[in-house]
KEKE-3310 file (N, C-alpha, C; in steps of 0.2 Angstrom, whole numbers, plus 5000, padded with zeros to 4 digits):
npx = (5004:5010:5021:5010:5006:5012:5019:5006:5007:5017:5014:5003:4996:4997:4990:4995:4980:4977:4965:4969:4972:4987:4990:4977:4978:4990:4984:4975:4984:4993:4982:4976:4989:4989:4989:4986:4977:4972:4969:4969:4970:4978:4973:4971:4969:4968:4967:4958:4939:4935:4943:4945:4935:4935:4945:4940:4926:4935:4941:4931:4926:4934:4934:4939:4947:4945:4956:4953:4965:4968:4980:4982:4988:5002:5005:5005:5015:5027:5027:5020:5026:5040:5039:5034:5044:5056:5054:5055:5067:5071:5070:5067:5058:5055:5042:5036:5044:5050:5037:5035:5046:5041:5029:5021:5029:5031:5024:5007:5007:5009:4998:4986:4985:4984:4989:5002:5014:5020:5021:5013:5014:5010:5020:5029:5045:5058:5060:5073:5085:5099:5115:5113:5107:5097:5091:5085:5077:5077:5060:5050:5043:5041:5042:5047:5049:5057:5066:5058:5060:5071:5077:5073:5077:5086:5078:5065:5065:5064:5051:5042:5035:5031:5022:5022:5031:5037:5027:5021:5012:5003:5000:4994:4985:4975:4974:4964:4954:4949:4947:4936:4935:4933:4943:4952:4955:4957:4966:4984:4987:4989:5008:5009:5000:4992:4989:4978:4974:4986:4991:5004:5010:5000:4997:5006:5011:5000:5007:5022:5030:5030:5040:5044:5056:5076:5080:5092:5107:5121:5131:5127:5118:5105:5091:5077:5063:5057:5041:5043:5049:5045:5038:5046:5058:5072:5078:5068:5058:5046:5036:5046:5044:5055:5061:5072:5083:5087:5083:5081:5083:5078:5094:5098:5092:5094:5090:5093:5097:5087:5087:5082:5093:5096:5101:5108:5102:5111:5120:5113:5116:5124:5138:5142:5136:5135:5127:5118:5113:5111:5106:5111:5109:5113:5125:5132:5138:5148:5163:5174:5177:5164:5159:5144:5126:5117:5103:5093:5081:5066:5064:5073:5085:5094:5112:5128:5141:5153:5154:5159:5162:5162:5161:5151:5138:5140:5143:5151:5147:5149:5146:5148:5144:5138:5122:5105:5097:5100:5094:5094:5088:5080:5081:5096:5097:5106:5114:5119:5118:5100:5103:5097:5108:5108:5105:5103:5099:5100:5110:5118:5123:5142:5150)
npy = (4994:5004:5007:5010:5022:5032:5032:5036:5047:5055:5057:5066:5084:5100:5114:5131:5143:5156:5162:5164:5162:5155:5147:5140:5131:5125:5117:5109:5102:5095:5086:5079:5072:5062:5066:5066:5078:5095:5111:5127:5144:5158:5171:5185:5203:5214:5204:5201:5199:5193:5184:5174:5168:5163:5155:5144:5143:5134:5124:5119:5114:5107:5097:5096:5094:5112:5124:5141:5150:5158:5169:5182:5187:5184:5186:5202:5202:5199:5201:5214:5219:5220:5225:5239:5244:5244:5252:5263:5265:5268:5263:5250:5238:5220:5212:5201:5191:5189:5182:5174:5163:5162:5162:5158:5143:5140:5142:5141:5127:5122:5129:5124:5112:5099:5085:5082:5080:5088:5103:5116:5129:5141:5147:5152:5143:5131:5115:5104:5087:5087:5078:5074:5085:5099:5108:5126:5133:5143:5146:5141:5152:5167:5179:5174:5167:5163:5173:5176:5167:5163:5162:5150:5136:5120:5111:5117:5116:5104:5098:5105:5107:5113:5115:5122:5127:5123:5126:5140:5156:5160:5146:5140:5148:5142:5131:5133:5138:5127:5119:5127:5134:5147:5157:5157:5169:5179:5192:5199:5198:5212:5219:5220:5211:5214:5226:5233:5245:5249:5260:5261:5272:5279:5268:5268:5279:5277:5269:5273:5285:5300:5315:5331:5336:5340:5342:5337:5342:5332:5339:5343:5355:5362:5359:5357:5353:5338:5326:5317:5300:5289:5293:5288:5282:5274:5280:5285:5299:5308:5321:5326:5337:5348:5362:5360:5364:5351:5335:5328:5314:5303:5297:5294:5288:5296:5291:5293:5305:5312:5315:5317:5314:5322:5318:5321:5310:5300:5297:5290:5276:5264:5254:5245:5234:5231:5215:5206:5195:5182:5169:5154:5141:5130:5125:5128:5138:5150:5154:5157:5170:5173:5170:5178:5179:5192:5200:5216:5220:5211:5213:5218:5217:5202:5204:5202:5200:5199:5190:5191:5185:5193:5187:5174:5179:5190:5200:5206:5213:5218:5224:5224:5231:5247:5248:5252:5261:5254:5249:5250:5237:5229:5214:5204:5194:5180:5171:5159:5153:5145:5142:5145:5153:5157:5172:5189:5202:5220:5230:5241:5252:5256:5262)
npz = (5000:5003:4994:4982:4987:4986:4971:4966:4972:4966:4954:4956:4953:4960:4951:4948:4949:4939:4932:4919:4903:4902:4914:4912:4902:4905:4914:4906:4898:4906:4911:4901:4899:4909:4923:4940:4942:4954:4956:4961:4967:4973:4985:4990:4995:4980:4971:4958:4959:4949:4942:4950:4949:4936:4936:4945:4937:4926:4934:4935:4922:4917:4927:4939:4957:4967:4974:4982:4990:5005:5006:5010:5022:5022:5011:5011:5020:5015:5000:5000:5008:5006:4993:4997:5004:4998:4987:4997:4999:4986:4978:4964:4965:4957:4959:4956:4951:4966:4970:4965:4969:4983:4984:4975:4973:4985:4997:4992:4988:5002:5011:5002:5008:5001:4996:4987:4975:4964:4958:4946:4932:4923:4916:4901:4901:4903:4914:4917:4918:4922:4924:4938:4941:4940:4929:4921:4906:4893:4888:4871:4866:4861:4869:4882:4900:4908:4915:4927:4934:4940:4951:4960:4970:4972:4975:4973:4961:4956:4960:4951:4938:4921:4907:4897:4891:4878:4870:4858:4862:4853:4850:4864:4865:4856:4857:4870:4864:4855:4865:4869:4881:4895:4893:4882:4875:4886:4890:4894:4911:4925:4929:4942:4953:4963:4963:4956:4947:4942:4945:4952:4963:4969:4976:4985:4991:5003:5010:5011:5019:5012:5005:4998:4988:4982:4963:4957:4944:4934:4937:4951:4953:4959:4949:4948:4959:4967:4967:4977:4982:4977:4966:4955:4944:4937:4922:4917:4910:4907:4916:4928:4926:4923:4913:4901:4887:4881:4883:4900:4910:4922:4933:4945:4962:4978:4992:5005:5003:5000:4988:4969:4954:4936:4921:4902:4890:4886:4899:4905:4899:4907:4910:4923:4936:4954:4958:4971:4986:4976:4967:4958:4946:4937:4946:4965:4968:4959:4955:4949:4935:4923:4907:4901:4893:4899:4906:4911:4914:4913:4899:4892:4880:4878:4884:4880:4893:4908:4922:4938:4953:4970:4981:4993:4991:4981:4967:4953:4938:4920:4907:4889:4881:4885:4895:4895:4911:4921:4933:4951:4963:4953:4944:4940:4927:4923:4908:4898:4881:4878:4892:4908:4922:4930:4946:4951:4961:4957:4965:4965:4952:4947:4938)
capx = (5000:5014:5023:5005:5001:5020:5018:4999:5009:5019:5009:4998:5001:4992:4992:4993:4976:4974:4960:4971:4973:4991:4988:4970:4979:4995:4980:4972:4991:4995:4975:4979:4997:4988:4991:4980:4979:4970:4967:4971:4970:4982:4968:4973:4968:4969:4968:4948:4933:4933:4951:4944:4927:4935:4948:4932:4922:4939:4940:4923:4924:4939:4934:4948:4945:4948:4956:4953:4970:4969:4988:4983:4995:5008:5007:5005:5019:5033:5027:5019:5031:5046:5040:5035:5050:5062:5053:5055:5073:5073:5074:5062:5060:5052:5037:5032:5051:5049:5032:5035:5050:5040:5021:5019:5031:5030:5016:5004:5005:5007:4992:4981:4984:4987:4998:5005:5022:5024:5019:5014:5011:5009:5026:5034:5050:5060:5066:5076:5087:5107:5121:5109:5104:5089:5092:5081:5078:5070:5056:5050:5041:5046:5040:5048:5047:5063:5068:5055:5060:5079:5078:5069:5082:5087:5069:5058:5063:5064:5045:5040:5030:5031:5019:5020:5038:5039:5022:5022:5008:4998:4998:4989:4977:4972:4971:4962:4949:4946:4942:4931:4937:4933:4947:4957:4956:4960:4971:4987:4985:4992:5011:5007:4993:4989:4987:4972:4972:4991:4995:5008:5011:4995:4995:5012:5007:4996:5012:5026:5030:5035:5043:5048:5067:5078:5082:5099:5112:5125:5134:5126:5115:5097:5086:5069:5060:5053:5036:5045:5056:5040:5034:5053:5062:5080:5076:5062:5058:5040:5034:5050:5042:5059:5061:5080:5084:5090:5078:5084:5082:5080:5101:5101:5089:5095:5085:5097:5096:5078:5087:5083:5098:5094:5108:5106:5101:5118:5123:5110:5117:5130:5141:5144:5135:5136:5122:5119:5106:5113:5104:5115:5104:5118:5129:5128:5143:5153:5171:5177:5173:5161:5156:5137:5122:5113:5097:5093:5074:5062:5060:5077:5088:5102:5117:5136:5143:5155:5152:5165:5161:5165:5160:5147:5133:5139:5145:5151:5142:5152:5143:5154:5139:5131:5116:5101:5093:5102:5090:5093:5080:5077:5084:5099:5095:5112:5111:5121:5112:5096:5103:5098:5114:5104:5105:5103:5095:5105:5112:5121:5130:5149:5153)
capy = (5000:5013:5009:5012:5028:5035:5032:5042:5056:5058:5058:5071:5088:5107:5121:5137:5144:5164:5163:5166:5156:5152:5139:5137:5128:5120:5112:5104:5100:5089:5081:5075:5068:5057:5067:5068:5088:5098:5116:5132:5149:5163:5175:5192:5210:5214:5200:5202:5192:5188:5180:5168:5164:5162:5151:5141:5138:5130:5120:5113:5113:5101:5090:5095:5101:5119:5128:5145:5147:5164:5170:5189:5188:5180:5191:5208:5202:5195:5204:5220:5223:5220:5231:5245:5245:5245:5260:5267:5265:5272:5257:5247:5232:5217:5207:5194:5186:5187:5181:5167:5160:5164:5162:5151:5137:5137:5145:5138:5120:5121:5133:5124:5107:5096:5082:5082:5079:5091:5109:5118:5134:5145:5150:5148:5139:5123:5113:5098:5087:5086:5076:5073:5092:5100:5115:5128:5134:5148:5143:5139:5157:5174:5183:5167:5171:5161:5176:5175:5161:5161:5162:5144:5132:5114:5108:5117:5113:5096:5098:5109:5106:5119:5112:5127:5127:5119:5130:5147:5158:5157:5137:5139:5149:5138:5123:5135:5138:5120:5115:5129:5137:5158:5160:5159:5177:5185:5198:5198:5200:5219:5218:5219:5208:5217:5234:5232:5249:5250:5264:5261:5278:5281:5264:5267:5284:5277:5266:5277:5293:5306:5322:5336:5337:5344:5336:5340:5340:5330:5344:5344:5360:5364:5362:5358:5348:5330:5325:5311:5299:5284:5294:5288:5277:5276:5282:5292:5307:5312:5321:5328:5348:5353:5365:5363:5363:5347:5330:5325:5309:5300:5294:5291:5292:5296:5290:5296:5313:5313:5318:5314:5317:5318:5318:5318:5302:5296:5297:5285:5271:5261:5245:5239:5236:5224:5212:5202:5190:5178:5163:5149:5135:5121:5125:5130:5144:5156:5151:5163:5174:5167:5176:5178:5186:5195:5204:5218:5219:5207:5215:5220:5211:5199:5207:5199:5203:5195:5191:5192:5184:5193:5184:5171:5180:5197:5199:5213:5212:5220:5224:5224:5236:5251:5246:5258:5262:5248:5250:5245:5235:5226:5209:5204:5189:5177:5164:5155:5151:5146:5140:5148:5153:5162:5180:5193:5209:5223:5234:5249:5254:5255:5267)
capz = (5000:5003:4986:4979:4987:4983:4964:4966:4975:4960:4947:4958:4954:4960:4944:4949:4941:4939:4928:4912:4897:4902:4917:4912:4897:4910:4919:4901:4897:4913:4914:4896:4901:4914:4929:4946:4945:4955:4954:4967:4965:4977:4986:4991:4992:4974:4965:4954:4958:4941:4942:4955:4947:4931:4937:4945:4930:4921:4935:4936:4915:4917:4934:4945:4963:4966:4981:4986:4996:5007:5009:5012:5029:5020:5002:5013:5023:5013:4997:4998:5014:5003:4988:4999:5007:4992:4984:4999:4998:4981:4972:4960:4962:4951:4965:4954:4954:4973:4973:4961:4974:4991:4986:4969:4974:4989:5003:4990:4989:5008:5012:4999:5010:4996:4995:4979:4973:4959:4957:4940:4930:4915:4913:4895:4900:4903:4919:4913:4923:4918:4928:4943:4943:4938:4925:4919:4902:4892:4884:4865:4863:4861:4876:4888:4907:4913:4920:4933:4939:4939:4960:4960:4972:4966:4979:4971:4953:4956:4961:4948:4931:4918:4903:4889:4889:4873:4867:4860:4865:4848:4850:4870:4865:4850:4862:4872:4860:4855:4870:4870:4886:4893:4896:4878:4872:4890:4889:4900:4917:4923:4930:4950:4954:4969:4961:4949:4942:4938:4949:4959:4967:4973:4981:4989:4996:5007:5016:5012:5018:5005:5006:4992:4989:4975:4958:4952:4937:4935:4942:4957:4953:4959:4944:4952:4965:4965:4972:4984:4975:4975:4961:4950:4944:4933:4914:4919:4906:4907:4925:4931:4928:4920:4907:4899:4881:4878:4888:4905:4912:4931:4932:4951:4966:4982:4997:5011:5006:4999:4981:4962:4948:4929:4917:4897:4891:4886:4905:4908:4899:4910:4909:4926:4941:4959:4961:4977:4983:4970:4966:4953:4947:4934:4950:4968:4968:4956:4958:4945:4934:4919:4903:4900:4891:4905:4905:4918:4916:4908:4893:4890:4876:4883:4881:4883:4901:4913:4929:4942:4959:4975:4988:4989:4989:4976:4961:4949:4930:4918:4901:4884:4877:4890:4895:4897:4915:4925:4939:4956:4964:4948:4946:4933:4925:4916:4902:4892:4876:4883:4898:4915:4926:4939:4944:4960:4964:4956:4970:4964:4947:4948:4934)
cpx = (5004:5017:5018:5003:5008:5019:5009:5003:5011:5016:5002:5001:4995:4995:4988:4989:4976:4969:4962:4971:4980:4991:4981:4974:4984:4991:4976:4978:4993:4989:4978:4983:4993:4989:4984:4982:4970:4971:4969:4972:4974:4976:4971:4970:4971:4967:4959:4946:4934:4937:4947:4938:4930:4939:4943:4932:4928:4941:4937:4923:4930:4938:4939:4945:4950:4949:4957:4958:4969:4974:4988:4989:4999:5009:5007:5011:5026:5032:5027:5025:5039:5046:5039:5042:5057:5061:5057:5063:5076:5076:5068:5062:5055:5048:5037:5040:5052:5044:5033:5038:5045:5033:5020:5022:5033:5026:5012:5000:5004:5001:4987:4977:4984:4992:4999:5013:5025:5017:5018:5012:5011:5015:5030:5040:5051:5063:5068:5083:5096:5112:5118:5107:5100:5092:5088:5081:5073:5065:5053:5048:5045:5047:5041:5050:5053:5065:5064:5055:5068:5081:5076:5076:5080:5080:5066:5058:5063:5056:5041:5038:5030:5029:5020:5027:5042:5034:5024:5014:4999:4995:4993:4983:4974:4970:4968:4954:4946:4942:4936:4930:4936:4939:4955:4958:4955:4967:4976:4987:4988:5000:5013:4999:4989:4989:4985:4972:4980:4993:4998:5010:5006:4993:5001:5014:5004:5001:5019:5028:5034:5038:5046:5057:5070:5078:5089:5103:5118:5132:5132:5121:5108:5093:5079:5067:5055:5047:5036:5047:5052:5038:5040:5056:5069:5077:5070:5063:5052:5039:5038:5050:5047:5060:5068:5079:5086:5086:5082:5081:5084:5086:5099:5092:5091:5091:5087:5096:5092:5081:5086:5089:5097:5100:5104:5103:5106:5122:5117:5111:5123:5133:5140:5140:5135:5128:5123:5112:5106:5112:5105:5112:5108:5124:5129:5132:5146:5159:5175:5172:5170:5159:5149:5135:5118:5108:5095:5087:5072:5063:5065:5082:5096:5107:5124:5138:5148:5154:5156:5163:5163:5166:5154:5140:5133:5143:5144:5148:5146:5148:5150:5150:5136:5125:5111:5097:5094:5099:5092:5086:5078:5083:5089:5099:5103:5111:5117:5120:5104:5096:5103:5102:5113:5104:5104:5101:5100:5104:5113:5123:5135:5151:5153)
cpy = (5006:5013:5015:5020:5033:5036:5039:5049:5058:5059:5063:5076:5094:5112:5126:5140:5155:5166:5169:5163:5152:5145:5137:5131:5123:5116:5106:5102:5093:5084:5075:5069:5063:5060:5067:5074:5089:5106:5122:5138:5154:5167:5180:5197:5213:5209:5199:5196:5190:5185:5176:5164:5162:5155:5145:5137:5132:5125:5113:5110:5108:5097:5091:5097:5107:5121:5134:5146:5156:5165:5178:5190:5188:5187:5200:5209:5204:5199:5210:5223:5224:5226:5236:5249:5246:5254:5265:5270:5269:5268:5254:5243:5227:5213:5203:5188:5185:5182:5173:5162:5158:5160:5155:5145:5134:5137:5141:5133:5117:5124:5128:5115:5101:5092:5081:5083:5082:5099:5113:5124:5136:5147:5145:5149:5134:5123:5105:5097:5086:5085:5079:5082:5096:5109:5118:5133:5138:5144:5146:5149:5163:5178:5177:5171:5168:5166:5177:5172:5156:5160:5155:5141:5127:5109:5108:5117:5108:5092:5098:5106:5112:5117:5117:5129:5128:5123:5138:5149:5158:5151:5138:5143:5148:5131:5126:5137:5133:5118:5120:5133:5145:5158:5161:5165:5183:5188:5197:5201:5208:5216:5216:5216:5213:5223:5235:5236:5250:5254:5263:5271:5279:5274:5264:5273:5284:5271:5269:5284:5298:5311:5325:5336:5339:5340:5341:5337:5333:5333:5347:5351:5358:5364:5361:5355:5344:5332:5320:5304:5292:5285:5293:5283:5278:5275:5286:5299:5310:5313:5322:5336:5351:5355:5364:5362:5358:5340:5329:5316:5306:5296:5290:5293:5292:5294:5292:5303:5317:5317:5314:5318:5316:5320:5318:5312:5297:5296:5294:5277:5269:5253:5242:5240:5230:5223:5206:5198:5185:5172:5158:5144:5128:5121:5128:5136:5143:5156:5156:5167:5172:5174:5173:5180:5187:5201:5208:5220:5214:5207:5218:5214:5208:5200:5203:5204:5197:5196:5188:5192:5188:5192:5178:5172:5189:5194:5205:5211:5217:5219:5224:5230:5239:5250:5252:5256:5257:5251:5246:5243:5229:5218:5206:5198:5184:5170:5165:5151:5151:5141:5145:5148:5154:5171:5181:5199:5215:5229:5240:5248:5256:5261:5273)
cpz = (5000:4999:4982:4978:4983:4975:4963:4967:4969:4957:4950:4957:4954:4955:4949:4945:4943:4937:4921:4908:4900:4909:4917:4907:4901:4913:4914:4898:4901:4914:4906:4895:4908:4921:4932:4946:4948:4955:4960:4964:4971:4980:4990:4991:4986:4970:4965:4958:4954:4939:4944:4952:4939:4931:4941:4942:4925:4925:4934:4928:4915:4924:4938:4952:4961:4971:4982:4992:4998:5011:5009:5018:5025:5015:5006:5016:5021:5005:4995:5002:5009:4998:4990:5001:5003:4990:4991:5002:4993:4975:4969:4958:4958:4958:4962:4953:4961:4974:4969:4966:4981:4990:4980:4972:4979:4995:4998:4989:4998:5010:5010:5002:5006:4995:4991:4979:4967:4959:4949:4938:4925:4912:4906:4897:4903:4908:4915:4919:4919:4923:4934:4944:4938:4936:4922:4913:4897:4888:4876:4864:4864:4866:4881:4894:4910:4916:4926:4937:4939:4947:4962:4962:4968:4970:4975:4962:4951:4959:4955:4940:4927:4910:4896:4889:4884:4868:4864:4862:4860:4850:4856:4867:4860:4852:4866:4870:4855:4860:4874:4879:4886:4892:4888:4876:4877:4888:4895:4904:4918:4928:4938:4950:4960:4972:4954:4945:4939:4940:4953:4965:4972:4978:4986:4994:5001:5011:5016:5014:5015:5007:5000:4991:4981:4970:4957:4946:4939:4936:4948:4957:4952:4953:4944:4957:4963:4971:4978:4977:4972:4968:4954:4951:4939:4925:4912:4915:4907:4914:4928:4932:4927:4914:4906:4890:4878:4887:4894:4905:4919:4930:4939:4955:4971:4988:5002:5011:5002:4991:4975:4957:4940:4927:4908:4896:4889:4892:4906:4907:4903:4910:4916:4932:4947:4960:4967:4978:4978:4971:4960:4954:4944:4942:4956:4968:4961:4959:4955:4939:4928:4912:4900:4895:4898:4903:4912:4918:4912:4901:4888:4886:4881:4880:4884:4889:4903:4919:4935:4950:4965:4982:4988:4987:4987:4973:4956:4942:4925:4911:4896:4882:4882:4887:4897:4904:4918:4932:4948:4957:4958:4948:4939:4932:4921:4915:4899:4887:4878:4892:4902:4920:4931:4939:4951:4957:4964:4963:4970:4957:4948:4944:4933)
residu = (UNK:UNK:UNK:UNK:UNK:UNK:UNK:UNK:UNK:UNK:UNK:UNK:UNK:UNK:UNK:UNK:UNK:UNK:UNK:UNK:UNK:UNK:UNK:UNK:UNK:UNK:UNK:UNK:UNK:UNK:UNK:UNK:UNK:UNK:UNK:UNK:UNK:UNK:UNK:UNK:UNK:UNK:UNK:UNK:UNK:UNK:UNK:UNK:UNK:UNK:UNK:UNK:UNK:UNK:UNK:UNK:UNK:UNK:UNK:UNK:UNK:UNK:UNK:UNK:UNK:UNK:UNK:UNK:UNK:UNK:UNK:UNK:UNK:UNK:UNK:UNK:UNK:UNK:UNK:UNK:UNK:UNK:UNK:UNK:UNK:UNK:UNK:UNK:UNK:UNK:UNK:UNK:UNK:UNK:UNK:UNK:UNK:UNK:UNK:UNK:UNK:UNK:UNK:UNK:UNK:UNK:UNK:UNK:UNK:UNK:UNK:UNK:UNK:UNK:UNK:UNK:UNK:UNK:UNK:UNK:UNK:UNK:UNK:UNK:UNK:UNK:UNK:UNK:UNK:UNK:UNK:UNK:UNK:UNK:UNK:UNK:UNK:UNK:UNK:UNK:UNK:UNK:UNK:UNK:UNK:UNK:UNK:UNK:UNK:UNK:UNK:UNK:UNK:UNK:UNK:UNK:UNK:UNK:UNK:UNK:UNK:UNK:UNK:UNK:UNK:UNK:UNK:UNK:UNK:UNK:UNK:UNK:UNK:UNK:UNK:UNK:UNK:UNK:UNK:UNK:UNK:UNK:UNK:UNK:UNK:UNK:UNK:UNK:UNK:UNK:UNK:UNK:UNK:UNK:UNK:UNK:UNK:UNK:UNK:UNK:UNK:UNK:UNK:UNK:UNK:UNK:UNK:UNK:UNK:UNK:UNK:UNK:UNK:UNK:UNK:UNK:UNK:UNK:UNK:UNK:UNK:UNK:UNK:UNK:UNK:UNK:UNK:UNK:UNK:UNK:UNK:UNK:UNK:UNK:UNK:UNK:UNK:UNK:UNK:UNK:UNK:UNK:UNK:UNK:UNK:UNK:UNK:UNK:UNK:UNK:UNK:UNK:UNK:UNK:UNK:UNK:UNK:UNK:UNK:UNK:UNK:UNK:UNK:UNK:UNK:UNK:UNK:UNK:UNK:UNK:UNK:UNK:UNK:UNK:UNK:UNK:UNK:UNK:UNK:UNK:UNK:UNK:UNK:UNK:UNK:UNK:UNK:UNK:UNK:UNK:UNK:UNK:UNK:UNK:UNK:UNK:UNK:UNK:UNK:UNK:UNK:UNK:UNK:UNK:UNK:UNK:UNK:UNK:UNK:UNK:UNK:UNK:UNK:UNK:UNK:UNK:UNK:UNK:UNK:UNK:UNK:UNK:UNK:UNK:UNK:UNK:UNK:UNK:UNK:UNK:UNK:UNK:UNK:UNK:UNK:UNK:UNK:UNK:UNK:UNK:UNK:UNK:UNK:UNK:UNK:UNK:UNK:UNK:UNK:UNK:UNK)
# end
């Protein structure tokens, strides 16, 4: 009997549902494949009714149970407290890479009570196992999200499922509208789940406290005042209220001494900067120094860099080509080919 149950565990697995097409599609991927899946949804301040009911109905239209998991302590704690608190630093950070590691793969399946042996989602990319370790790899489409999930230990990828890997996003939602699903021709979700309108300022307002303060040149000269530094981030042009004859742009922001700096826009591109928080997935440490492509937001193309350990947990980043608006706060992602190396949470620019 306990072989029996052992082999069930595995073959069970809980999808994380949003009520999007892409794990509405992860969950008719794995039922397909023979799995026991069941269904769970994250429940929060922010996240729609219509997420929840949507995610539901595609339950009930595929026979799976469905859990209503409520991690508002958790996600207010561990999430919202972290991104408040960065802003509030002066930095901009990325929540959904946190929330992926902290809340998707792992609060989730524990909250949602479910004994299950494997974990799944809507993210386009690949885990695959190589010389007993478990590596992760971007996935088939164009917009692949590996980057969100380059902080994933060698645990929770060795849990994890990741069915659209191999899909691009056309193909899901044309299996999505076969099997005659609502949910093919939603639109993507907004960036922070758990700020529905898409303003962050006005929701950061009400936990941050602001204060006016200068903006200066890159010579250190008074040229206006900011509204508090929540309302900025690094490459910032519009909303700054300065008149010069040639565009500024947010370079730095200060948080110590409540300053913002703009500079031309070719003083915002820069080459190097220290990342820390460093999370390596084909290996556990950075022994020397390695040459990459590295990405320092989502959306930014992978550009050649080396990466030169400092310790075990930082490392300096060195571009071959200045990069635009290397933000701290945000998290620098490195690949070679489509292999995922891992990454850390840029700290500072060096240059």
């Amino acid at each position: 009997m306990q072989e029996k149950s052992m082999i069930d565990r595995q073959n069970h697995v809980l999808v994380a549902l949003s009520g999007g097409v892409d794990s509405s599609i992860a969950a008719v991927l794995l039922k397909e494949a023979g799995y026991a899946v069941e269904g769970a949804i994250m429940v929060f301040e922010g996240v729609r009714k219509e997420n929840i009911d949507l995610a539901a109905r595609v339950a009930q239209q595929l026979d799976i149970p469905f859990h209503r998991v409520d991690l508002e302590e958790e996600f207010n704690e561990l999430i919202v407290g972290s991104f408040s608190a960065e802003y509030g630093r002066g930095r901009t950070p990325n929540p959904c890479v946190l929330c992926n590691t902290i809340m998707k793969f792992d609060l989730l399946p524990k909250k949602a009570g479910v004994k299950t042996g494997k974990v799944a989602t809507g993210h386009y990319a690949r885990i695959e196992r190589d010389r007993g370790r478990y590596i992760l790899r971007q996935g088939k489409d164009k917009n692949e999200q590996s980057y969100f999930l380059y902080r994933l230990n060698q645990e929770q990828l060795a849990k994890t499922i990741l069915p659209l890997g191999y899909h691009t996003k056309d193909q899901v939602r044309r299996i999505a509208k076969k099997r005659g699903l609502e949910t093919a021709m939603r639109k993507k979700s907004q960036d922070a789940c758990f700020i529905p309108d898409g303003d962050y300022t006005a929701f950061l307002k009400k936990i941050v406290p602001q204060k006016t303060g200068p903006v200066i040149d890159n010579e250190g000269r008074v040229v206006g005042q900011h509204k508090g530094i929540i309302h900025y981030t690094i490459g910032q042009r519009h909303g700054l209220g300065i008149s010069h004859k040639h565009p500024y742009y947010v370079s730095c922001i200060d948080a110590a001494s409540n300053t913002i700096q703009v500079s031309p826009r070719k003083d915002v591109y820069r080459r190097s900067l220290i990342a820390s928080d460093l999370n390596y997935i084909p290996f556990d440490t950075l022994e020397h120094s390695l040459e990459v492509t590295a990405k320092v937001r989502y959306f930014s193309p992978a550009s050649a860099a080396r990466v030169q350990p400092l310790d075990e947990n930082t490392a300096k980043v060195t571009f071959k080509t200045p990069q635009w608006a290397i933000t701290p706060g945000q998290s620098v992602v490195f690949y070679q080919g489509d292999l995922v190396i891992g990454g850390g949470i840029i700290d500072m620019v060096v240059d």
